[in-house]
C-alpha positions as CSV (number, residue, x, y, z in Angstrom):
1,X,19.4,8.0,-17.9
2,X,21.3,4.9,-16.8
3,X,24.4,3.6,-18.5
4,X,24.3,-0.6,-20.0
5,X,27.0,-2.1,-18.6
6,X,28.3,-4.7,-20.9
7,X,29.0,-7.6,-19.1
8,X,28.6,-8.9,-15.6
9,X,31.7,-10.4,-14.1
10,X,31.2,-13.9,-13.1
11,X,28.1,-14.1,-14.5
12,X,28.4,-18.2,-14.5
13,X,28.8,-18.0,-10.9
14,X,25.8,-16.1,-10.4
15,X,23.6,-19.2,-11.1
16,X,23.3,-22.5,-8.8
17,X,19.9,-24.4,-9.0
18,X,18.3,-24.9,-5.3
19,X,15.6,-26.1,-3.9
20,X,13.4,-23.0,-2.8
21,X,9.0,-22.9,-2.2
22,X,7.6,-20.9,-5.0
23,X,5.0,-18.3,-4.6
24,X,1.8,-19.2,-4.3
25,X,0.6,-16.3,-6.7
26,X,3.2,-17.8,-9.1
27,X,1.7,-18.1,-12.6
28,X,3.9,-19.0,-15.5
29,X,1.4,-18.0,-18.0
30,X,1.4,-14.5,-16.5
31,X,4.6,-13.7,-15.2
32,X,7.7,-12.3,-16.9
33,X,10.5,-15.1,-16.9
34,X,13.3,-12.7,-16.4
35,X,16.7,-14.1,-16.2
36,X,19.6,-12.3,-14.3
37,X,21.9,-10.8,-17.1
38,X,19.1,-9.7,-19.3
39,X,19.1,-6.9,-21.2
40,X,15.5,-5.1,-21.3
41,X,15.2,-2.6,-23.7
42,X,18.0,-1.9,-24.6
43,X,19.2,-0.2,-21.9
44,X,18.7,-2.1,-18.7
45,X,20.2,-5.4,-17.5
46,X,18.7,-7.1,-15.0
47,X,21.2,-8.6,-11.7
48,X,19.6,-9.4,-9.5
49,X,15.5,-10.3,-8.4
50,X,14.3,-8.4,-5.7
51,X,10.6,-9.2,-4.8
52,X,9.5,-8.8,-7.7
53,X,10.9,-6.4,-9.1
54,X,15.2,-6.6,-11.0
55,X,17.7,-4.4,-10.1
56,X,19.9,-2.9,-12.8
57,X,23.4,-2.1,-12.3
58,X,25.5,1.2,-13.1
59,X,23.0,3.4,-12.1
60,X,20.9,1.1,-9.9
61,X,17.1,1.2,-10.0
62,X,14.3,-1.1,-9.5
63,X,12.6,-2.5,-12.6
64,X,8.8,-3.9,-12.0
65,X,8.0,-6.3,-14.6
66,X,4.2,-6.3,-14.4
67,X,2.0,-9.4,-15.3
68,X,0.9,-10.0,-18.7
69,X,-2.9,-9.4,-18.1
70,X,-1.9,-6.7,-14.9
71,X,-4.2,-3.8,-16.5
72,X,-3.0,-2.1,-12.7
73,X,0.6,-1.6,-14.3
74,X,-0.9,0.6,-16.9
75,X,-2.5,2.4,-14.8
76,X,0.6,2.8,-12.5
77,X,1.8,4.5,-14.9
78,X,-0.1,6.5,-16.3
79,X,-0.6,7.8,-12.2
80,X,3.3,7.8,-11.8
81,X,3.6,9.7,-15.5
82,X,1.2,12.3,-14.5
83,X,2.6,12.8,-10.5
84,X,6.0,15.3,-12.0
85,X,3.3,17.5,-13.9
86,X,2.0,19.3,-10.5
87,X,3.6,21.6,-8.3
88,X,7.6,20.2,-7.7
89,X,7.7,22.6,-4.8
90,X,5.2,21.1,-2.3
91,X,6.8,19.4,0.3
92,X,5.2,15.9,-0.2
93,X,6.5,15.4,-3.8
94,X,9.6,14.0,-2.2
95,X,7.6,11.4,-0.1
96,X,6.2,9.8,-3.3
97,X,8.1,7.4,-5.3
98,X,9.0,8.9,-8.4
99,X,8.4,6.8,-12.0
100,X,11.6,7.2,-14.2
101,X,11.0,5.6,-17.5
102,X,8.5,2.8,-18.6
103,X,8.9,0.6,-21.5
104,X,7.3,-2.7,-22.8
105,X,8.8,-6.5,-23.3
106,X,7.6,-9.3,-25.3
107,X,7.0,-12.9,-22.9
108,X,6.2,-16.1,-24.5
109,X,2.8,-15.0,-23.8
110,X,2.5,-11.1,-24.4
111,X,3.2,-8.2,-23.6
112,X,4.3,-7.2,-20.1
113,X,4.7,-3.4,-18.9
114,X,7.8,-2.7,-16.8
115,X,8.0,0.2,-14.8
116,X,11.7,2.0,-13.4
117,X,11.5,3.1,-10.2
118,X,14.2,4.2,-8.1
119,X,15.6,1.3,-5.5
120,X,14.5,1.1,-2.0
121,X,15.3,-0.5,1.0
122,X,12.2,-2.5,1.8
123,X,8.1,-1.9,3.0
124,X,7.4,-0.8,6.3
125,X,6.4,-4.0,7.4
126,X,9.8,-5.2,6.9
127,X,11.4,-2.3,8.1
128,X,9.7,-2.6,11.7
129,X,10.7,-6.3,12.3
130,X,14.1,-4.6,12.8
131,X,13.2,-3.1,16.2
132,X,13.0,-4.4,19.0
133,X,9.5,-5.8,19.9
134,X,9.1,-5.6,16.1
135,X,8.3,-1.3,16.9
136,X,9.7,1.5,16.0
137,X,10.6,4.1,18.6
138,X,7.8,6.3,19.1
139,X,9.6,9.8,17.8
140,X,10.0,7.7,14.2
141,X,6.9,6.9,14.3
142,X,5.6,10.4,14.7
143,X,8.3,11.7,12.3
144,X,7.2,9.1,9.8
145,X,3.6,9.4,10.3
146,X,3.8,13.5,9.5
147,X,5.7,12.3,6.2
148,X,3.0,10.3,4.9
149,X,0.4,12.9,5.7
150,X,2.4,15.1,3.8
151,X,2.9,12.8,0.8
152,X,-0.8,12.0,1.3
153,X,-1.5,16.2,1.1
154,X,0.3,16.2,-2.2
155,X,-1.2,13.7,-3.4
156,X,-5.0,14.5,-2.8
157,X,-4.5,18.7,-3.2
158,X,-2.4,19.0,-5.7
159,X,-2.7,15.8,-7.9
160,X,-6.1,15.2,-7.0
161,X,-5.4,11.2,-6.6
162,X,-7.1,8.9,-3.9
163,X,-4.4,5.8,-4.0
164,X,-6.9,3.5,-2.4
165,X,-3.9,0.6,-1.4
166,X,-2.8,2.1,2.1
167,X,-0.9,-0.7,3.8
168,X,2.6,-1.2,5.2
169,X,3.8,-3.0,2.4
170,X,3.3,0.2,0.4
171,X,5.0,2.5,2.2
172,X,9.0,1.8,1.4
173,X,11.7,3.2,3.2
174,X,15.0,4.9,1.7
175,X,18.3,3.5,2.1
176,X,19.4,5.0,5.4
177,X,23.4,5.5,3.6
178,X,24.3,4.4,0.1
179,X,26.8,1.7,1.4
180,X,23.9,-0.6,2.2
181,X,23.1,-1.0,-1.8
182,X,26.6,-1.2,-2.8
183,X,27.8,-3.8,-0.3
184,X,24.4,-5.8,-1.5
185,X,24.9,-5.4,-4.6
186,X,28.7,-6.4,-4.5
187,X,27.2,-9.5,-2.2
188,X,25.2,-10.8,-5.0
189,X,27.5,-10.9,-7.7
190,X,29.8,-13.1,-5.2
191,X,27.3,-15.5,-4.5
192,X,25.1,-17.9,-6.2
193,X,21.7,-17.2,-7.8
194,X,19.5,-20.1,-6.4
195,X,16.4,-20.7,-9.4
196,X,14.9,-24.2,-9.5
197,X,12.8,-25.5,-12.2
198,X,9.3,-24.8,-12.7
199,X,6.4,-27.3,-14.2
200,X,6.4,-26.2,-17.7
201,X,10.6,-26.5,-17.3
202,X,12.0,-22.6,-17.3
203,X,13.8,-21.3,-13.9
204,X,12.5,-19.0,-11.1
205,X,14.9,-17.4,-9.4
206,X,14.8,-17.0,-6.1
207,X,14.0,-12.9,-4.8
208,X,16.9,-11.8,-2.6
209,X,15.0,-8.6,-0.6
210,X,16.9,-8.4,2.4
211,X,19.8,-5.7,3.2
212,X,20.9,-6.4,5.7
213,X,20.9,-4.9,9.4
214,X,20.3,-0.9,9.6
215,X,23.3,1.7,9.6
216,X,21.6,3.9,10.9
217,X,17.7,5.8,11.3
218,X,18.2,8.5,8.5
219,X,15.5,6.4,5.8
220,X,12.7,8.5,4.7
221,X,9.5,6.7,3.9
222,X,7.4,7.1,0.5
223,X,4.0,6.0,-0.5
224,X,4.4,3.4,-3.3
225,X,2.7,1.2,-5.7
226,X,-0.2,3.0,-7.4
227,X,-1.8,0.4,-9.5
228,X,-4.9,1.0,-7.4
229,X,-5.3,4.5,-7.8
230,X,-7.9,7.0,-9.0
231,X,-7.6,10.8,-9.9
232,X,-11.0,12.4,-9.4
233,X,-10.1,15.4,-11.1
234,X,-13.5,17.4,-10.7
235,X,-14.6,18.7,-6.8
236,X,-17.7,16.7,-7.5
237,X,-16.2,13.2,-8.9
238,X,-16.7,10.2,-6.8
239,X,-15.5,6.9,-7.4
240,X,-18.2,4.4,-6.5
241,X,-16.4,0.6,-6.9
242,X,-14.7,-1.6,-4.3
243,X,-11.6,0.1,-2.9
244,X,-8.9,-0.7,-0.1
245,X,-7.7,-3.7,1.8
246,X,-10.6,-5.9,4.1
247,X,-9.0,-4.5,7.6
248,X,-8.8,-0.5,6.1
249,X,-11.9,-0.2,3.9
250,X,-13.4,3.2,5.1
251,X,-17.5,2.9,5.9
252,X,-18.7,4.4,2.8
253,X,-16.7,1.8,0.4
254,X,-19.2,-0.7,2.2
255,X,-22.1,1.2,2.2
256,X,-21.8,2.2,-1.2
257,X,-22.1,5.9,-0.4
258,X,-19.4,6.5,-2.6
259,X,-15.9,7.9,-1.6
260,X,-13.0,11.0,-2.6
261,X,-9.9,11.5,-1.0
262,X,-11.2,11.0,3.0
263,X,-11.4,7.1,1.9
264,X,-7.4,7.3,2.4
265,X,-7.7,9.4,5.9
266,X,-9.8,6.7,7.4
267,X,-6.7,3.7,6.0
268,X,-4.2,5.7,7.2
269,X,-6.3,6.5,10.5
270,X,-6.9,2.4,11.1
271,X,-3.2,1.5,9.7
272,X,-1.7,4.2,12.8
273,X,-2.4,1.1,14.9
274,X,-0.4,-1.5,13.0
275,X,2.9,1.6,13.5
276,X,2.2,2.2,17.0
277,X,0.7,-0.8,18.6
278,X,1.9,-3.5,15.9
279,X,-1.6,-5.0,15.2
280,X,-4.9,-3.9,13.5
281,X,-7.4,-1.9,15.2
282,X,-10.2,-4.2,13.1
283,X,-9.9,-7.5,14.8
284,X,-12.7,-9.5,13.4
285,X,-13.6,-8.6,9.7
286,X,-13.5,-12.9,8.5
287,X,-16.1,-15.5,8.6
288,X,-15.5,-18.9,10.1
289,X,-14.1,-20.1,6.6
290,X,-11.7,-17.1,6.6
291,X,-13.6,-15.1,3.4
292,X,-13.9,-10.9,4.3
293,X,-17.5,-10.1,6.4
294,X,-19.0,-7.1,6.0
295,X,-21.6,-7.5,8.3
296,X,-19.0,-8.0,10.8
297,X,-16.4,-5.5,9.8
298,X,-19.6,-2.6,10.8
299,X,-20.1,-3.7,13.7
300,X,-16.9,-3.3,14.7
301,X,-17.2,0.3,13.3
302,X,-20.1,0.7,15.3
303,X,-18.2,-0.5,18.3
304,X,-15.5,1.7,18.0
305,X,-17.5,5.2,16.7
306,X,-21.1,4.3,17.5
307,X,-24.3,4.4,15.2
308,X,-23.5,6.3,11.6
309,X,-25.4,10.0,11.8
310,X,-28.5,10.2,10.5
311,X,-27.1,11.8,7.1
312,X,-25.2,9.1,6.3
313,X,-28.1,6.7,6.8
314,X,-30.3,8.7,4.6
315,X,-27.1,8.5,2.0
316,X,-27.1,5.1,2.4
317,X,-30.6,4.6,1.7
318,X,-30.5,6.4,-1.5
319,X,-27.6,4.8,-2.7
320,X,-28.6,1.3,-1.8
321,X,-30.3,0.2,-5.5
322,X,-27.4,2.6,-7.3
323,X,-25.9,0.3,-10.1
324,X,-22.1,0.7,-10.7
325,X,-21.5,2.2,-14.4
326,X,-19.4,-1.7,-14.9
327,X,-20.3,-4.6,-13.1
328,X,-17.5,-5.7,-10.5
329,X,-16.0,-9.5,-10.5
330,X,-16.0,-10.8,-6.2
331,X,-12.9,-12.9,-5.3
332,X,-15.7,-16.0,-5.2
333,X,-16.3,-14.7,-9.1
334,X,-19.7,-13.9,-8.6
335,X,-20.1,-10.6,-10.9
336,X,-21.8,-7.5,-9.3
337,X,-23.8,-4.5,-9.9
338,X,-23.8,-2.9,-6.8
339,X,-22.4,-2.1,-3.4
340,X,-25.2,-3.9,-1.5
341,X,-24.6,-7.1,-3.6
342,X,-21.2,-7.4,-3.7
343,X,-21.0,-6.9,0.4
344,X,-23.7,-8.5,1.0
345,X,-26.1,-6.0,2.3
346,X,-28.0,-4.8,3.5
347,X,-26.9,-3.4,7.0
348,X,-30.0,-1.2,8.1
349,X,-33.0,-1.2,8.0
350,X,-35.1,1.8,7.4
351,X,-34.8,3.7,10.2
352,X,-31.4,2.9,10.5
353,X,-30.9,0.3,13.1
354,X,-28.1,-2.6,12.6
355,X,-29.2,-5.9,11.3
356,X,-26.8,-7.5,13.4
357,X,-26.5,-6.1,16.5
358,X,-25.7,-9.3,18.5
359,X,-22.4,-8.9,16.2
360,X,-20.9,-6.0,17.8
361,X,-18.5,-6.5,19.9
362,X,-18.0,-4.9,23.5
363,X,-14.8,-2.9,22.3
364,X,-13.6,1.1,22.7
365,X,-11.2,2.7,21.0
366,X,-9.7,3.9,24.1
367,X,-9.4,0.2,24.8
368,X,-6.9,-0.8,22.1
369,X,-4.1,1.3,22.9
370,X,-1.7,-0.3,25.3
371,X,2.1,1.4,23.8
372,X,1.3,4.7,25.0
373,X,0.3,6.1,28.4
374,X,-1.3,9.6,29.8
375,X,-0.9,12.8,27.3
376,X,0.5,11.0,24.8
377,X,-2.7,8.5,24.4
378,X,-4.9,11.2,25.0
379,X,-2.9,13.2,22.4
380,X,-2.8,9.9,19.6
381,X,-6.6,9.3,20.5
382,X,-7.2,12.8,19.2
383,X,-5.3,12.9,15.9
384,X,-7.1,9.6,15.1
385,X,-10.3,11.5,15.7
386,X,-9.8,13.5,13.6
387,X,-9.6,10.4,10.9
388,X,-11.8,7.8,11.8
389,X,-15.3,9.3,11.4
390,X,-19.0,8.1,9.3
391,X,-19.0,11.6,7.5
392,X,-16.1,11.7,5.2
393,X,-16.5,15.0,4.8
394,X,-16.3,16.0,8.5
395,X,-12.4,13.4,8.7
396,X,-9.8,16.4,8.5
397,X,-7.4,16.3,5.6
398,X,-4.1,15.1,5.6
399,X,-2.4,19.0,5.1
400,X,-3.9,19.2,8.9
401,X,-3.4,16.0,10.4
402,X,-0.1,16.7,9.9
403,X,0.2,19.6,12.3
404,X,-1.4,18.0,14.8
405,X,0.3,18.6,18.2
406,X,0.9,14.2,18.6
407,X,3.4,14.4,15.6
408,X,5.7,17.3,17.0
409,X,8.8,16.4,18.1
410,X,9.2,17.8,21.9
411,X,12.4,19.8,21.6
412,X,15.2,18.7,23.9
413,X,16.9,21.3,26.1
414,X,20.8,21.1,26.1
């Protein structure tokens, strides 16, 4: 375990107050004042803030301070403690991010759970802002793809976990050579630490996330962040709640057919567009005052795949009066009971026609490729086929999406 080091040199100098916007999400009843210099349990001192998480110097890692009332940090780590206790030999164990210690500090307004996590260079959707045309070359894109299959192979086969959150930001990349971290870190205790001064009068410091231009393409990626997650331990568990971001929510979230582990295919199937094209294959999930339509994010499904099979109308029919075992709060705090109510169903009628067909849009999937060309967008088209289908059950898991011919690297002759 990590060393304390005693005493930061120059610590005065590590402090200027400047102007800076604060986060909107900023809440000073909830959030963790850290202070750079801070020792937190006895054994780590923070140096400097990084998103939101500290850095702790000698042996670096990344601390994440969660929110007072964050009942997802507990359950991050309890997913993060239980991750080691499966099979250390499966490839994908290396592509998750591994927990290292967890341990509790005292706010002026509670408790807040921190979890220590091993540093990392930045989310995906950082990473690729470093390309030119904001893409990555299309051999690390396969190479990274195959990664988080495997991760995603370990994860739902061994560990039997569905993480639920699939989205660039959670997916971090390595540090491509362990100069990038030092010379950061070496940067930051030579120049100021901007905070300014909040409304009830403590500092925020400023987060300090980038390092700095590539030295090279060796970074791995890892899935992260699994505050969202669920283990469905038993073959015939199913989680039945609200899962996954608006553009990535698979079709039986929505319908309230309940979902396993093929919920995460069909994210990583629609998130493949954001690595590859650089923009989401669902274009129009928002109503005209910007708030998450349902109604409109199936017919864009039905668009892109066509009507749902007749089993997973039948499913749909079943489950529609199903009653959630807790009653889920919306983002416009209206408290729900089931699927239908909290996305506003229903969607079909009895004999399963759409209730808003003049909502679909004239759009094919063939249509929204534009990086690629010949084989290898007949060759993408297919792996995501193999992903983006009604039946979870007939999506193919991640262990075989991940030998799909797309993601093998062509071998060059010499």
């Amino acid at each position: 375990m990590s060393t304390l080091r005693p005493s930061i040199p120059r610590y005065s100098a590590l402090l200027r107050k400047k102007p800076f916007p604060i986060s909107p999400v900023y809440d000073s009843k909830s959030f963790y004042p850290a202070k750079p210099g801070e020792v937190l349990a006895d054994r780590y001192q923070a140096l400097v803030k990084v998103g939101r998480h500290i850095e702790e110097r000698e042996n670096i890692v990344a601390v994440k301070i969660g929110n007072n009332n964050a009942s997802s940090t507990g359950r991050e780590r309890e997913i993060g403690e239980h991750i080691p206790t499966v099979d250390p030999s499966h490839r994908g164990r290396s592509l998750i991010r591994t927990l290292l210690d967890s341990f509790e500090v005292e706010g002026p307004r509670g408790s807040h759970s921190c979890l220590v996590y091993p540093p990392m260079r930045e989310p995906l959707s950082m990473y690729q802002r470093r390309f030119d045309g904001e893409k990555m070359p299309l051999p690390l894109i396969k190479t990274y793809i195959r990664a988080l299959l495997t991760g995603l192979d370990y994860l739902h086969k061994e560990c039997r976990i569905v993480h639920t959150d699939l989205k660039l930001e959670n997916i971090m990349v390595s540090f491509e050579d362990s100069a990038v971290l030092a010379e950061f870190m070496n940067s930051q205790l030579e120049q100021p630490m901007a905070f300014k001064i909040d409304s009830t009068g403590r500092p925020v410091y400023q987060s300090r996330n980038d390092f700095g231009p590539l030295k090279g393409l060796r970074s791995i990626p890892q899935l992260v962040d699994f505050g969202l997650a669920t283990r469905l331990e038993e073959d015939d568990d199913w989680g039945v709640w609200p899962i996954q971001p608006g553009h990535y929510r698979a079709p039986e979230v929505i319908l309230g057919n309940g979902w396993q582990t093929p919920a995460d295919i069909w994210n990583l199937g629609v998130l493949l567009w954001d690595m590859i094209e650089g923009k989401e294959l669902i274009q129009h999930i928002h109503d005209q005052q910007g708030r998450y339509d349902a109604k409109l994010h199936i017919a864009e499904m039905i668009a892109l795949l066509g009507l749902p099979p007749p089993e997973i109308m039948q499913r749909y029919q079943y489950m529609r009066e199903y009653s959630w075992p807790e009653p889920v709060r919306r983002e416009d705090d209206r408290v729900c009971e089931t699927a239908e109510e909290h996305f506003c169903g229903p969607f079909f009628d009895n004999n399963g026609r759409f209730l808003y067909e003049d909502l679909i849009p004239d759009r094919k999937v063939g249509d929204t490729v534009s990086f690629l060309e010949g084989e290898e967008k007949e060759a993408f088209l297919d792996l995501a086929k193999g992903m983006l289908l009604w039946h979870p059950s007939l999506r193919k898991t991640a262990g075989e999406l991940a030998k799909h011919p797309f993601l093998q690297l062509k071998q060059v002759g010499t």
